[in-house]
N, C-alpha and C positions, 0 to 999 in steps of 0.2 A: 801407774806409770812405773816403767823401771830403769834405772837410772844409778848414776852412782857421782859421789859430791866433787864439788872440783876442790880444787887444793886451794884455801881459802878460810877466813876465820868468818867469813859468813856462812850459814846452813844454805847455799844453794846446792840445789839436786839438777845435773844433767839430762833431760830426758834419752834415753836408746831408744826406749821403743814406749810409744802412750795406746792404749786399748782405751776408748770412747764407753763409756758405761751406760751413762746417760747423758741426755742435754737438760742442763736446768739452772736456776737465775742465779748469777751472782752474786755474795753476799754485799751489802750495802758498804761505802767504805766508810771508814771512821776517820773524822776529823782529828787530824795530827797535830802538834805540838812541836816545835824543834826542841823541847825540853823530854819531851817523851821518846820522839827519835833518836837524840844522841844518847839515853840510855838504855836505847834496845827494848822499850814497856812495848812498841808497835811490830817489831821481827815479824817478819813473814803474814805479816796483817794486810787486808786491802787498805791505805792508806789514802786520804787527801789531804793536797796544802796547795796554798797559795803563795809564790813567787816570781820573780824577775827571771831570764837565763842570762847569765855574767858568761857562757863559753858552752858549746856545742862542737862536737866532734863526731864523727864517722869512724868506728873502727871494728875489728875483724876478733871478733874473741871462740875460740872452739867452732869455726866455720860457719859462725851467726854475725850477722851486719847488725851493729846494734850503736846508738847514738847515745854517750855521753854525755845529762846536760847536768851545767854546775850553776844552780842558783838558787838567789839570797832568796829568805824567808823571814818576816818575824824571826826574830832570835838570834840567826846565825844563815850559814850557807851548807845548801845539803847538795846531794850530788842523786841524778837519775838516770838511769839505764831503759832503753826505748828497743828491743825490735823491730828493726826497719832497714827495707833495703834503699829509704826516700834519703840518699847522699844530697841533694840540693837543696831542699828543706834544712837545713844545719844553719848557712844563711841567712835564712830568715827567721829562725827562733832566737837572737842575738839581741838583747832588750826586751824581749815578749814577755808578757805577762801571761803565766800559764795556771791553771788548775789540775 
């Protein structure tokens, strides 16, 4: 992929342009921690957790529809970022217990 970071104290990468190399499996995610998350042990890891959504929003970041959800976990409240152009689904993830 190439790409360049947005202005940001997280390491995310922009993709310009992605060339497909290969197709092949995903790594398996690792079971998170809100104590390992809030000190960056999982950055850029495929992660899983189990929580509540306390707030879901629609919004428009570098020309990508991507959905905002803020919720509690074990420990504390973490915040996720979704790709999606599904605006009416927001909604309904409001209480949902998600993985």
């Amino acid at each position: 992929m190439e790409g360049h970071a947005r202005d940001s104290f997280r390491p995310d990468v922009v993709g310009d342009r992605v060339t497909l190399l290969q197709h092949g499996k995903l790594p398996e995610p690792v079971r998170a921690t809100f104590d390992e998350m809030i000190r960056a042990r999982l950055d850029c890891m495929r992660v899983k957790v189990r929580g509540v959504v306390r707030s879901a929003d629609m919004v428009t970041e570098d020309g990508s529809h991507i959905i905002k959800i803020h919720m509690v976990v074990d420990g504390g409240y973490v915040d996720g970022l979704v790709v999606s152009d599904e605006a009416r689904v927001t909604g309904d993830l409001l209480d949902a217990e998600l993985r």
